[in-house]
C-alpha positions, -999 to +999 in steps of 0.1 A: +126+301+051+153+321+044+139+343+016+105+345+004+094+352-035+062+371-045+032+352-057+049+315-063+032+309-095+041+341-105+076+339-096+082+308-109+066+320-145+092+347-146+121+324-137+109+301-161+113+327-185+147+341-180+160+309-182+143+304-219+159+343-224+189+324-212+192+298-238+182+321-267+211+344-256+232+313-256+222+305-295+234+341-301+198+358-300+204+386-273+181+392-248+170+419-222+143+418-196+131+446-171+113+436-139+094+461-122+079+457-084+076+471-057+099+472-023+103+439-013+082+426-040+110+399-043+127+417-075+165+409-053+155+375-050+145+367-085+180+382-095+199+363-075+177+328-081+187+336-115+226+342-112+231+314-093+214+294-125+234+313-149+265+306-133+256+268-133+250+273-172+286+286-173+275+321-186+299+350-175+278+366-146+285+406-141+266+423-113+260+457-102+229+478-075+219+512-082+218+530-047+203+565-042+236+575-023+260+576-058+231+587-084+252+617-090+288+595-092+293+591-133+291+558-144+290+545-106+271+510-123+294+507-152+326+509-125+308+482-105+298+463-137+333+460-145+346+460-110+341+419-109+364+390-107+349+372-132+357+403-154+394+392-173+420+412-159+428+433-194+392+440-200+389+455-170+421+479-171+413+490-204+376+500-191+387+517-161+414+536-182+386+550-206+363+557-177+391+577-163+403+594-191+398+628-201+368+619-223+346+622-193+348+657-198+342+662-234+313+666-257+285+645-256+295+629-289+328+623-272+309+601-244+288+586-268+322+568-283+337+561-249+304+538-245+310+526-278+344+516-271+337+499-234+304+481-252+330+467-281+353+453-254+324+432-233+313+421-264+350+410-270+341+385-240+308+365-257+329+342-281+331+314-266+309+326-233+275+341-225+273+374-211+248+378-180+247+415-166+219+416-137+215+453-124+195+456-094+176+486-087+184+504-117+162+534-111+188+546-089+214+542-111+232+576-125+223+589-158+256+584-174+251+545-166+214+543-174+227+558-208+253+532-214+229+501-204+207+515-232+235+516-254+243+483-246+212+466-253+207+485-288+242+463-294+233+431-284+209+420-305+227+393-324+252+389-294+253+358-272+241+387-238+213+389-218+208+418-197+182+420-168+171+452-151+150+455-122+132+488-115+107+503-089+070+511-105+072+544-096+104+562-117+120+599-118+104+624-145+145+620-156+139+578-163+111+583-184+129+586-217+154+557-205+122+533-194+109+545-233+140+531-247+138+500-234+105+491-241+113+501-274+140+475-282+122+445-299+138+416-275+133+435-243+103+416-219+086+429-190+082+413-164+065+427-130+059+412-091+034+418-069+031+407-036+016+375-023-020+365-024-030+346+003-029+316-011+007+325-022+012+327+018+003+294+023+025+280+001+054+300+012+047+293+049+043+256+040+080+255+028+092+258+067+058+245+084+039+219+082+007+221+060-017+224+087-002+251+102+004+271+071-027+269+066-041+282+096-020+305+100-020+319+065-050+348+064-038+366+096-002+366+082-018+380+049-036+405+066-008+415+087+019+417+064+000+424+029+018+393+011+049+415+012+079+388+021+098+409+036+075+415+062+061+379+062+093+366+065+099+388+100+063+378+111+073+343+112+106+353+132+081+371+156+059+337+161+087+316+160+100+336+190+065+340+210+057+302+203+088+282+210+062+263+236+038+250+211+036+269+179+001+251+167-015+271+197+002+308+187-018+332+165+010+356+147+013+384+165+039+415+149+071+419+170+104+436+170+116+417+138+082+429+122+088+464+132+126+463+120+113+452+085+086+473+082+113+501+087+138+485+062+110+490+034+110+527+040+144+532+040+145+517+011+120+534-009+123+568-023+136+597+008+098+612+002+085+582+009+099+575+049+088+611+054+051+604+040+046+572+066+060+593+094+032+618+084+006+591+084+014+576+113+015+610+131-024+619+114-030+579+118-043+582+078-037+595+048-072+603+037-064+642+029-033+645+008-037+682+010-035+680+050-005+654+047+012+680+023+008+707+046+024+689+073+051+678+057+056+711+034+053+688+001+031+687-028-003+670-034+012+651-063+043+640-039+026+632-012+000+616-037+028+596-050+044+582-021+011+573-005+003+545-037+040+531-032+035+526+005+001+511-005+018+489-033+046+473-008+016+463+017+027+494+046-006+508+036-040+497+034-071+516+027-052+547+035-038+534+072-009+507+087-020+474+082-008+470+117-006+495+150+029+481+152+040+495+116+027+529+126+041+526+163+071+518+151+077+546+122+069+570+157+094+556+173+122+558+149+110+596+143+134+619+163+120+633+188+121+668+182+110+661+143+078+636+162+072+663+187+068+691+159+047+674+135+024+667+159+021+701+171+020+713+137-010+687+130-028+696+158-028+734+145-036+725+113-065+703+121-080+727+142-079+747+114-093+726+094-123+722+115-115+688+127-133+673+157-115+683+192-111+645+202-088+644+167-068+676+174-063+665+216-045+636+200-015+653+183-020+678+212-016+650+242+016+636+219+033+664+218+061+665+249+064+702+249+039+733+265+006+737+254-007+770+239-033+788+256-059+780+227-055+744+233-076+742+264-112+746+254-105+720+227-086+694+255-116+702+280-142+693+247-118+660+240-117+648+277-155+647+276-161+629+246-132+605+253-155+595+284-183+589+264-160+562+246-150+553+279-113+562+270-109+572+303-066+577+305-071+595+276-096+616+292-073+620+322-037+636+300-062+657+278-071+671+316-038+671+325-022+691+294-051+716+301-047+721+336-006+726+324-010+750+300-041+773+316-031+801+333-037+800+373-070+808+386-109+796+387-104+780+353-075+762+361-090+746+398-123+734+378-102+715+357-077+697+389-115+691+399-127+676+367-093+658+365-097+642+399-131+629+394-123+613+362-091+599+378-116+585+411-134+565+382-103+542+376-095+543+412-093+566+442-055+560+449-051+577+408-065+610+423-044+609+451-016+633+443-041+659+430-056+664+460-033+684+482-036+712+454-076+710+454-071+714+490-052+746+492-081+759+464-109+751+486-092+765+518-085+795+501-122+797+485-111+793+451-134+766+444-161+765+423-201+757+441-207+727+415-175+713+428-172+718+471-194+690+480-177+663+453-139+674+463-151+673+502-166+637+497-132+629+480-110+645+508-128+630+531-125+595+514-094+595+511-091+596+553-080+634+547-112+643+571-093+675+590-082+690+557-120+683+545-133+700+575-108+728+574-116+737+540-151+739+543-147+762+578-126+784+558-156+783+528-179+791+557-159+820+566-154+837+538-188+833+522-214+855+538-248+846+538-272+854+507-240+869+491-232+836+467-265+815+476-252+783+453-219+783+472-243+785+505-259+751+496-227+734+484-211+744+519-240+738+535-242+697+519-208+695+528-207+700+562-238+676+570-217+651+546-191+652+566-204+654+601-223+622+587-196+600+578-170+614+608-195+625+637-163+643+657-158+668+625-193+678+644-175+704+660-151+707+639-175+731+620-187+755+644-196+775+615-215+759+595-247+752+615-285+761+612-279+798+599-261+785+571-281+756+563-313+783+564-298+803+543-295+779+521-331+764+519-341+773+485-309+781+469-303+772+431-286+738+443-263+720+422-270+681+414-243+672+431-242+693+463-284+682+463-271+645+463-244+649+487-271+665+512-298+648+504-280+610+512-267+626+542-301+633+554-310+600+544-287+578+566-293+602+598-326+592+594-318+557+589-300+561+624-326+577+644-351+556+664-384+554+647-375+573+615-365+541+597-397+543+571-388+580+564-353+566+559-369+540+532-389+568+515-363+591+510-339+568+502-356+552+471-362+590+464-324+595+457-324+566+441-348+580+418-340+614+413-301+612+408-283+591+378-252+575+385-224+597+379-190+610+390-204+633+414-235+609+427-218+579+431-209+585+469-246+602+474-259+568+455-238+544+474-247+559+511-287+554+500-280+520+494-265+516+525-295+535+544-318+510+531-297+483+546-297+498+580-331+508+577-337+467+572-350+469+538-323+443+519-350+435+492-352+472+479-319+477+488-305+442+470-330+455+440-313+493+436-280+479+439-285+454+414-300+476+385-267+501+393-243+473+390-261+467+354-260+501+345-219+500+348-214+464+343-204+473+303-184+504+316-144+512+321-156+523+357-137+504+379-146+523+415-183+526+407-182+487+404-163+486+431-182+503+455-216+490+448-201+452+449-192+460+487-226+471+491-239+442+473-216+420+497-230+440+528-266+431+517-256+392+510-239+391+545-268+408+562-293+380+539-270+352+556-256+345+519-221+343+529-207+326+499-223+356+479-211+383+503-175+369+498-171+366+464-185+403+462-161+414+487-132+400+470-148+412+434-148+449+449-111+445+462-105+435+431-114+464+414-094+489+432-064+486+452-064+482+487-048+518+491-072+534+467-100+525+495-095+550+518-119+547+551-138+531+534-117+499+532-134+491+574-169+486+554-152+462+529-131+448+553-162+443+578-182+424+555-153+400+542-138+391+579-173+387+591-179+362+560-148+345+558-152+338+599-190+329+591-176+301+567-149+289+588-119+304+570-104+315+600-069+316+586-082+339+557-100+361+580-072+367+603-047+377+572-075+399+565-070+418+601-035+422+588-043+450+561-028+487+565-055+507+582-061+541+580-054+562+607-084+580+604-107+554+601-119+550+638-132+585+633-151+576+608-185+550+604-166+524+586-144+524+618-175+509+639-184+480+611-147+471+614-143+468+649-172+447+653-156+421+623-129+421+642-143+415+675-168+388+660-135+374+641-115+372+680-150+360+694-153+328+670-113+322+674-115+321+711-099+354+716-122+365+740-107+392+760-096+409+725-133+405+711-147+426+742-122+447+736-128+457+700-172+456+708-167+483+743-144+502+719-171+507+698-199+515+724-172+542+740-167+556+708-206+557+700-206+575+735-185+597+724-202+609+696-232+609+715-249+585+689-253+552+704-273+533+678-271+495+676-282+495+636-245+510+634-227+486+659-248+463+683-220+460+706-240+453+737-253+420+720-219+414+709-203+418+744-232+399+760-222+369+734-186+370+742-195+368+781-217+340+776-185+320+760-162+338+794-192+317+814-203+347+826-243+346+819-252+373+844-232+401+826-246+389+793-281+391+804-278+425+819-265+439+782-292+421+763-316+438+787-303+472+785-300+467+750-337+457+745-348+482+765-327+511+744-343+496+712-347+501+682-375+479+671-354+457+646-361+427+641-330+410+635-312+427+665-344+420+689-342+385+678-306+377+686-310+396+716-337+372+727-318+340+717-289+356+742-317+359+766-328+324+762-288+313+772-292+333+802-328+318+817-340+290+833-348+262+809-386+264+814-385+301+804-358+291+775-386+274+748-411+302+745-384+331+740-369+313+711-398+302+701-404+342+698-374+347+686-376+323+660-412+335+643-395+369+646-363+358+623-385+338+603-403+370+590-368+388+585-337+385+560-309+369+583-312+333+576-276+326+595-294+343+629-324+324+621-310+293+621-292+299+650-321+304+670-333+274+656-305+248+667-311+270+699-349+257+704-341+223+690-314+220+721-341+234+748-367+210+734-344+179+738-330+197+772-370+186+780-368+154+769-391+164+737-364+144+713-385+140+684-392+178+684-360+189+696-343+172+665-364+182+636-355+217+648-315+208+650-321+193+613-340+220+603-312+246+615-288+224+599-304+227+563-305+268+568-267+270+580-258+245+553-276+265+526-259+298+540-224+283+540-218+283+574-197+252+582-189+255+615-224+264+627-232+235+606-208+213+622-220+223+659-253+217+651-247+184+638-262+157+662-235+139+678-230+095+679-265+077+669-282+108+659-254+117+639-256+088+623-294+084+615-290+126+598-262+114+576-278+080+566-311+103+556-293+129+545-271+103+516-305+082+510-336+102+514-362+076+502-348+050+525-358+039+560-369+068+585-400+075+599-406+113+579-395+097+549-424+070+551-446+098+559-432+122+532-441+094+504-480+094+519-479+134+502-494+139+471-471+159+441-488+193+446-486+187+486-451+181+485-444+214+463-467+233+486-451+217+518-414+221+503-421+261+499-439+260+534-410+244+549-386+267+533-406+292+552-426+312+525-456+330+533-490+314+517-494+342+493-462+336+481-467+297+477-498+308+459-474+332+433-449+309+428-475+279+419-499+297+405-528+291+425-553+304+449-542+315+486-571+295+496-558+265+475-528+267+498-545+268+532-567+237+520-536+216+506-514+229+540-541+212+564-541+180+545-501+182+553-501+188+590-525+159+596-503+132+570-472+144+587-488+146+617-477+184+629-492+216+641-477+242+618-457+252+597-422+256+614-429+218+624-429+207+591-402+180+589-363+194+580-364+165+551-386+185+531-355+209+529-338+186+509-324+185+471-341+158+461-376+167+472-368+207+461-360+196+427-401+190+420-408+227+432 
């Protein structure tokens, strides 16, 4: 498709009738036709269809192009009308001579019969020839030429001539008489182009594709390039290009050979008319003339004018580019200098204007040059809009070009704050190189209240924890007491967030103690230095021994009172994780859960970030490990590894625990490999890391390194005189890792110590007794894990729970109770399986004939054992009830989920025991665990 036409039927009606002009000129009846389109209507490719014809016809062919450049050269047409080969030699010396001669400079009567005399000899020619003169673009021929063309086709009536013209739509004020004139002559015929329908696209495409194609790919071609060819001919180039691999599976898509034609239509127009798009392009409409005038120091009816020929050759539509890439590419051809000051000179005059400040931070965040000092409320009002529309790097340079061009002082530090809290919402390691400067602000007081406990929480984040603490000593110091009471509060949250996620800083802020923290009890309090001290209060009660209900209350009372922002992310975040500690994953899985649907539609990648490593904490604590996985590797996902900060030993924690919990010991050991921070070990995340890795060494053999890693942790806790096993159990991990070193004495003295230094949870006191249980005698062994396991049953941790259970079903067959000792193994096979945990699975499966029998039940479950045939003997409603039952649900919840009585339950659960010939309810047979008997539930 090396050329494209306008509107096929169209074209081909016009051809058809300058070939019919073509024979009447032939027969002596002189013709003339004037076709008027658009730019890159397909006017050039008419013409030339049409020579080519006329030259088969054997019709002397004379050509000549107006061109803006040699308007003012006299007669520049006539010279390249006559300037032809075809021309005979004589002819054309004797026109030249006259064009040359001194009549050139005479009277206008003198003119008049130099035309006269170079009409007579071209007429000379038509005797035994037709004359064809085709001039292209004739509305940017000179006026001395545009006067001879009319003088020739007053003459050529009853001569064997045909002349065709072709002419923009839009002509000088100076062509209107010459346009006149034509009309005027009785053979002349207009003829006018417009651009492709989309039908007309089709059948153009279909020329070079197949028909299927054209087809489909004909409305978005329309709709990108507006039917013009010129641009539908560089569209195709562009899809060609993208889909060499399959061009049925490519939508069009605009591309450098789009942008280089939408260019060559501007530069082709009129000079007004390249200026105009660059105008439009820099406003992004051209809704106001008046504005675009202003910019571009032209008139209404100019700018007016070149607005409905940039809408007639399809750059426009409805006021705007058709395409982003049409306007991006007019920007970039702009000069820099001339880009630079139309957009500053837009932004002025649409603040003018009145315009909103997100349109006038647009020209102002295009503009490569300083900001004025009036620019900065308006930038400040854009950013915050723009994060309503979640534009958030827009948000970020309207900040930036703010924070440039404000002079130094408070002003200019709240806006490196606001800066570096929008920048923390795309990712942590985005603020980075802001906070040195926020630093050196806070150190030297110059901070504002509202924004010392959210630029704290981020120094400290980002493992800057002495800087933190440095800044908020020297905040300490130079704030006396009752003098600034908000900025008494905000230091006051700081310091106990701090000393809460890096218990050394402790003394690092000798400063800020109880006098402080008095003075400020009952200070007007910021919402975000409230948060930042109410969480930390929060999670030191989740830490301390027998406050963990306070911890739940006042938890859910954060969670309540604060809505998820920039500044109460972190506050939101550590609540979360208080519940966790404080054992309540149902409230906890519930909060995070509605927070991850209240950004789940939102350009916040950190806040998604961070409560998807919660969410991975709660599934790993739950024993979901597939779940706690894919939500770790969702959250490091989100942000990059760097952007995490200390808080990359949580994320860490939860993953390498998981991965090691599934078996993927080769993913969990690359994971051990990730840049650490050096801070971290000062820090809480610290302890959650060292006891993945430890638990990662333990289940890889590594003994020796796994008691390493789980004493670390207890010295450290030591250290920070805070030894609390909801942070780091490390005496049940040790006493694990010298049970494996065959050392059951040592272990049994940690899980004693360790029971006797509490606290009362129940998924630490139960692991600690299954340790126990490895250490006693085996008469002693049945009734602690029968302990431990109601215990674990009433908890979360169905990973621990069913390690206890393999752990009784071994001590039962120890005692040669078989039967017993293998529905428990089955039973903790079916809770391990459903967790994900291979390898527990695998070590619980029962080895040779056993091993057998389990897989043989497992693969046909209505076939041949014992519990099967006993199963069958249930009615449907016993099976649902003994299913749930089995699956450990309490009676009321049976009764919830089937919609019956409690005492419905009780009655149906008797009838089970005595058909399957059990005691209670962990007895139930692990075959009612199964797919195929769930599926009636």
């Amino acid at each position: 498709m090396n050329s494209l036409p306008a509107n096929l039927f169209e074209w081909e009606n016009h051809l058809s009738a300058l070939r019919e002009m073509l024979r009447g000129a032939t027969l002596g009846r002189g013709r003339l036709a004037l076709v008027s389109g658009a730019v890159a209507s397909g006017k050039t490719t008419l013409l030339n269809t049409f020579a080519e014809q006329a030259i088969e016809n054997g019709a002397l062919l004379l050509e000549a192009t107006g061109s803006r450049a040699e308007k003012d050269l006299p007669f520049g047409i006539v010279r390249k009308i006559f300037d032809n080969g075809a021309m005979p030699a004589d002819v054309r010396s004797e026109v030249i001579a006259l064009l040359d001669g001194n009549a050139l400079e005479s009277t206008a009567a003198g003119r008049m019969h130099v035309m006269s005399q170079i009409s007579s000899a071209l007429l000379r020619m038509v005797d035994d020839r037709t004359l064809v003169v085709l001039v292209d673009d004739v509305h940017s021929g000179d006026d001395q030429s545009l006067q001879f063309l009319l003088h020739l086709a007053r003459r050529v009536r009853q001569a064997k001539v045909l002349i065709v013209l072709t002419e923009s739509p839009r002509l000088r004020q100076e062509q209107f008489t010459f346009h006149a004139e034509l009309l005027r002559q009785p053979k002349c015929v207009r003829m006018r182009l417009h651009m492709l329908t989309e039908s007309g696209v089709a059948e153009a495409l279909s020329g070079s594709l197949s028909a299927t194609v054209a087809a489909r790919l004909a409305p978005e071609c329309h709709r990108i390039s507006g039917g013009n060819p010129l641009l539908l001919r560089a569209l195709l180039e562009d899809w060609r290009t993208v889909g060499e691999h399959g061009e049925a599976q490519q939508r069009p898509t605009p591309g450098e050979a789009f942008a280089h034609a939408v260019l060559g239509c501007l530069h082709r127009g009129e000079p007004e008319v390249l200026q105009i798009a660059r105008g439009v392009a820099v406003l992004g409409d051209a809704r106001s003339p008046r504005l675009l005038g202003q910019l571009l120091d032209l008139s209404v009816t100019t700018v007016q004018q070149g607005v409905q020929d940039l809408h007639q050759c399809a750059i426009l539509e409805h006021n705007g580019f058709r395409d982003d890439v049409a306007r991006t590419a007019v920007l970039d051809a702009t000069p820099t200098a001339d880009r630079a000051a139309l957009h500053a000179r837009a932004a002025r005059l649409l603040h003018t204007d009145g315009a909103s400040a997100l349109d006038v931070a647009r020209q102002l965040v295009a503009v490569r040059q300083d900001a004025e000092r009036w620019t900065v409320p308006v930038l400040r009002e854009a950013a915050e809009f723009a994060l309503v529309e979640e534009e958030l790097e827009f948000a970020l340079r309207c900040l930036e070009h703010a924070h440039h061009a404000c002079a130094p002082g408070p002003e200019r530090t709240a806006l490196k704050a606001r800066l570096v809290s929008i920048a923390w919402r795309i990712g942590p390691a985005a603020a980075e190189s802001h906070l040195p400067e926020l630093t050196e602000a806070a150190e030297q007081g110059r901070l504002a209240p509202r924004d010392v406990a959210p630029i704290t929480s981020y120094l400290a984040w980002s493992g800057r924890l002495d800087g933190a603490a440095d800044a908020v000593a020297a905040l300490a110091r130079s704030a006396a007491p009752g003098d600034d009471p908000a900025m008494t509060a905000a230091i006051a949250a700081s310091a106990q967030w701090l000393t809460m996620l890096s218990p050394p800083l402790r003394d690092r802020l000798p400063t800020v103690g109880a006098g402080i923290t008095a003075a400020a009890a009952g200070a007007p309090r910021d919402m975000a230095d409230l948060a930042h001290a109410h969480a930390a209060a929060t999670m030191s009660a989740a830490l301390t021994e027998g406050q963990a209900d306070r911890a739940v209350i006042e938890a859910e009372r954060v969670l309540q009172r604060y809505h998820l922002s920039d500044s109460t992310l972190q506050p939101l975040v550590v609540a979360l994780l208080a519940l966790v500690l404080a054992g309540r994953l149902d409230l906890a899985l519930s909060w995070c859960e509605r927070l991850q649907g209240e950004c789940s539609a939102r350009r916040v990648p950190t806040w998604q970030a961070l409560l998807s490593a919660v969410r991975a904490e709660i599934a790993l604590r739950q024993g979901d490990l597939q779940v706690a996985a894919h939500q770790a590797r969702t959250a490091m996902s989100r942000i990059s590894v760097q952007g995490w900060g200390v808080g990359i030993g949580l994320l860490l924690s939860t993953l390498i625990q998981a991965e090691t919990g599934m078996g993927h010991y080769d993913e969990a050991m690359a994971l051990l490999e990730q840049p650490l921070p050096g801070e971290l070990f000062q820090t809480l995340p610290g302890l959650f890391y060292l006891r993945a890795r430890g638990r990662c060494h333990l289940a890889t053999g590594r003994y020796h390194a796994a008691l390493g890693d789980f004493t670390a942790a207890g010295e450290l806790m030591d250290i920070w005189r805070m030894d609390i096993p909801l942070l780091s159990p490390w005496r049940l991990d040790a006493a694990e890792t010298w049970l494996a070193l065959g050392d059951p004495k040592r272990a049994r003295a940690l899980a004693e110590e360790q029971l006797r230094l509490g606290p009362d949870d129940a998924r630490l006191r139960g692991a600690l007794l299954v340790v126990l249980a490895r250490t006693d005698e085996l008469k002693r062994r049945v009734p602690r894990l029968k302990e431990a396991v109601e215990i674990l049953e009433s908890g979360d941790d169905r990973v621990q729970l069913a390690i206890a259970l393999g752990e009784l079903g071994r001590a039962y067959r120890s005692l040669g109770d078989f039967n017993r000792g293998r529905v428990f193994v089955r039973k903790a096979w079916h809770v391990a399986k459903t967790c994900g945990a291979d390898p527990l699975c695998r070590e619980l499966m029962p080895r040779h004939a056993e091993a057998g029998e389990l897989a043989a039940a497992a693969a046909q479950p209505g076939q041949g054992t014992e519990t099967q045939r006993e199963v069958e003997a249930l009615t449907e409603a016993e099976v649902r009830i003994a299913v749930l039952a089995a699956h450990g649900n309490t009676n009321r919840e049976i009764a919830s989920k089937l919609f019956v009585t409690v005492s419905t339950v009780e009655q149906h659960l008797t009838r089970i025991y005595r058909k399957l010939n059990v005691k209670r309810r962990r007895d139930l047979p692990a075959k009612l665990s199964d797919s195929s008997l769930t599926g009636t539930v």
